[in-house]
N, C-alpha and C positions, 0 to 999 in steps of 0.2 A: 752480689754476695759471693764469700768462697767457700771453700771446703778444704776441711781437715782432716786429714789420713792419718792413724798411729798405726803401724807396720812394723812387724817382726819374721823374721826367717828364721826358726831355731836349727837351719840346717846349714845356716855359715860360720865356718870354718873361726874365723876372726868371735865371731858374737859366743860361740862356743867357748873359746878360748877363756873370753872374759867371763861368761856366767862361771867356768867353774872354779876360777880366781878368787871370784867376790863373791857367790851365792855360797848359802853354807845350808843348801836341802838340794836332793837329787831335782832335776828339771819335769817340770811335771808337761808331758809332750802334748795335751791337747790347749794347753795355752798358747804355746810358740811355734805349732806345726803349720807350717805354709801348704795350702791345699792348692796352689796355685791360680786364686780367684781371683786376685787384686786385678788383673787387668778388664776383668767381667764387670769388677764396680766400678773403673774407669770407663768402658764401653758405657754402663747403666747410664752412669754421669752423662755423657756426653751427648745420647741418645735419649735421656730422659728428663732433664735438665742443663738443658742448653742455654737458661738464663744465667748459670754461675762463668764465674769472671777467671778464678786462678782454683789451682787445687796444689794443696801443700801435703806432702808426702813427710810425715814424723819418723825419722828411724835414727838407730844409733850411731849409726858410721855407715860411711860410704861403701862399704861391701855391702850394706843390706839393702843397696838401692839396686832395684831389679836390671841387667842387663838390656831388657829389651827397651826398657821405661826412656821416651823422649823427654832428657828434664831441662829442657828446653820449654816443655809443655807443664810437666810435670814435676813440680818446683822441690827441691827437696830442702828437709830443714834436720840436723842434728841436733840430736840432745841438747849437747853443746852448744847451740847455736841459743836456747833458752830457759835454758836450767842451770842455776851456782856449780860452777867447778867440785866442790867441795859434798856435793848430793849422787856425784855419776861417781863409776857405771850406777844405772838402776834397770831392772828388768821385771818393776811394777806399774805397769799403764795407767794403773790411778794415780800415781806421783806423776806421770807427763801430763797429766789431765790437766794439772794446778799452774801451767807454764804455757798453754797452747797459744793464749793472748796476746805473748809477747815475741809469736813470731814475727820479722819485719817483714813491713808489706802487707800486712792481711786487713782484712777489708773492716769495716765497723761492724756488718754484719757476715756472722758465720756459721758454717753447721760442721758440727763433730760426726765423723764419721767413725766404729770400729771398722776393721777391715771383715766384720762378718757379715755387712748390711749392704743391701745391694738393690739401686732403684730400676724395677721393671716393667713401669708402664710410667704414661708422662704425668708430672707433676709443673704447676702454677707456680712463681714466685710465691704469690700469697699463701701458698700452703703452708714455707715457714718463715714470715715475716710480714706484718698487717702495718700499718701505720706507721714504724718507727718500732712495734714490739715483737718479741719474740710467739710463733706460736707454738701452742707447748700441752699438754696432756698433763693432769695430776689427778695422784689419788690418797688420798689417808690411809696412815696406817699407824701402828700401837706394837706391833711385832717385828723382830729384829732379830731373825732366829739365825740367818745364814752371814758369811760374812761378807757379800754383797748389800742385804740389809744393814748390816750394821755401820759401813760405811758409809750408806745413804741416811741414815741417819745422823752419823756423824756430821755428814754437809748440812743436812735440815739445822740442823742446833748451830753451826755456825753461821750459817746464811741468814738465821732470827736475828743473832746476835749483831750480825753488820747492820742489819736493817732496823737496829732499835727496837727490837720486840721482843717482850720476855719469854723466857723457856716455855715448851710444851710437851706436854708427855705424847702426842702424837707427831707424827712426824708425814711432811708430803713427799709422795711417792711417784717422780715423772715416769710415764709411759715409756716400756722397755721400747726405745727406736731411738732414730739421731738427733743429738740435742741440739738445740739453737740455740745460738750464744750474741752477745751484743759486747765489743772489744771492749768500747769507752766502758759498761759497765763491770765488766772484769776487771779492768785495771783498776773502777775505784774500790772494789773488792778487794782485790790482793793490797790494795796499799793500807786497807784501814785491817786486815788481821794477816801481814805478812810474816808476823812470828808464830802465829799459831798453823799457818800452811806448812812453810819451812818445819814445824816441828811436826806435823802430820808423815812427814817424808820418809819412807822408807826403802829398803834396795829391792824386796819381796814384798805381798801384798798381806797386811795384817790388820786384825782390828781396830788400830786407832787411823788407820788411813781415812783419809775425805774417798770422793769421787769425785767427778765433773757434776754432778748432779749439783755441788754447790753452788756455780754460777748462775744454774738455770732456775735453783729455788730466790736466790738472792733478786733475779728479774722478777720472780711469780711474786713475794713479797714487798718488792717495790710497786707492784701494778703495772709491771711491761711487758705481761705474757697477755696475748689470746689463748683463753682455754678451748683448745679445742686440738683432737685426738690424729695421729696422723693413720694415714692408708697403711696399717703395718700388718706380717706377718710373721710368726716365728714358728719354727722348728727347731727339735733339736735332735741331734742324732740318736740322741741315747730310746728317744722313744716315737717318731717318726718313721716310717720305713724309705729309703733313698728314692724307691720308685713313687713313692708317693709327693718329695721334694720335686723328684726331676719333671712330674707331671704336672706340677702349679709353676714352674719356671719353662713351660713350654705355652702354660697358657696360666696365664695370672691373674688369679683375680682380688688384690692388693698389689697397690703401687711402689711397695716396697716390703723386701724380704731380708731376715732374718735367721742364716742356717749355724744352728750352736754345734761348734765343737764339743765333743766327748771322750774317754780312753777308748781308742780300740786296736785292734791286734793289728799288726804290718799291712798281713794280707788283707781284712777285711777293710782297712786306710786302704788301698791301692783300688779294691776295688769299687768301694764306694767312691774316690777320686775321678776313678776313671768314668764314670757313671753322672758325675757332679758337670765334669770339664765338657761330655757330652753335649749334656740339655742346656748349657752355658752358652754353648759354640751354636748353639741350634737360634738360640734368644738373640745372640749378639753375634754373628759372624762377622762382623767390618771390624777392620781394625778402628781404633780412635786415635786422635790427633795426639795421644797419649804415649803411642806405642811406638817405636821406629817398627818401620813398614815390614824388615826381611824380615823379624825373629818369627821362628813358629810358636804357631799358638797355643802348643802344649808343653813351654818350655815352661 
């Protein structure tokens, strides 16, 4: 199996450029701010799942590919590489979401990664792929008040629709962690509502967008999911205390974590970062096959 990275630096120079070309809303910075973790979920990866084959690095342009990143190891793949010309620039992650299947090379089975999820203790192949299916966490729901929900709902009603099953005023709700994804069945997804993806597409993230959650409902609806919930944790800054994060990423008890971005002031970003990259370096101090050997670890 592989693994999928979407990656943003909102602090390059180039990616700057373009948002403020094409975006027409000031940049909202706890979406796009690089806390400097990606190499921590590369270490997790490597260290915690040592059955995955390739990891593919999503980003817009080759300035966002990290300096120290061996992509020799570290396979990167641009926008461009699989998304219509005519859709970019976009600096909405739920639009890459609907294109991640047709990166070349990637494996039949895959797991999406955000760049805020990060595996800390060892995980089984089986934990997300059983027999040929995806395994996958769902729950109901009837409420669609944030626009996270409401995208996920959007994917529920179209993922029915592919599968031949009439509308519902409920909608399934996968477990906030990383989705499993199954290639062949993505692509027969996108080829049976390719014009209603393409019209879902937006350059910022709004209401009528999908999510990735569409592919994974479209498995659950076909009968290719194992229900069953994975080892997750989340936090999130806004109500969390850091020491509180830095103290379950020194000893864990979920195999995988979850720390959400929030707005916060420069200084207390710096020092929550510095506080973050600590307990990180403490988890994972070996570099990974991921990283060229010299950079430092707190670039």
């Amino acid at each position: 199996m592989d693994i999928v990275i979407t990656y943003v630096n909102g602090l390059d120079p180039e990616w700057q450029r373009q948002y403020s070309e094409h975006a027409q809303q000031p940049m909202l910075v706890k979406r796009y701010r690089d806390w400097g973790t990606l190499r921590y979920l590369l270490r997790g990866i490597e260290q915690c799942m040592p059955f995955v084959r390739k990891v593919f690095l999503v980003v817009s342009s080759r300035s966002q590919v990290p300096q120290w990143a061996d992509t020799e190891q570290l396979v990167p793949v641009l926008h461009s590489d699989i998304m219509p010309a005519h859709l970019l620039p976009t600096f909405n992650s739920t639009a890459i979401e609907m294109f991640l299947h047709r990166i070349p090379g990637l494996d039949e089975e895959f797991i999406y990664f955000n760049d805020d999820f990060f595996p800390v203790l060892p995980f089984q192949p089986t934990d997300f792929f059983l027999d040929g299916k995806a395994v996958a966490g769902h729950s109901a729901s009837r409420h669609a008040g944030s626009l996270y929900l409401q995208q996920t709902r959007n994917a529920d009603r179209l993922a029915r629709r592919a599968a031949g099953l009439a509308p519902a005023a409920a909608f399934v709700r996968p477990q906030h962690t990383v989705t499993t994804m199954l290639r062949s069945e993505s692509e027969e997804l996108y080829r049976k509502e390719e014009a209603a993806i393409l019209a879902s597409v937006t350059t910022l993230r709004e209401p009528c967008n999908l999510n990735q959650y569409l592919y994974s409902d479209y498995l659950y609806y076909r009968g290719l999911t194992v229900q069953k919930r994975l080892s997750n944790k989340h936090f999130s800054l806004a109500v969390a205390p850091i020491g509180r994060i830095c103290a379950f990423l020194r000893k864990p008890s979920r195999a995988l974590v979850c720390i959400n971005d929030v707005q916060l002031g420069e200084r207390r970003f710096q020092r929550y970062r510095r506080k973050l990259l600590a307990a990180f370096q403490e988890r994972f101090p070996h570099p990974s096959k991921y990283e060229l050997k010299t950079e430092n670890a707190y670039d």
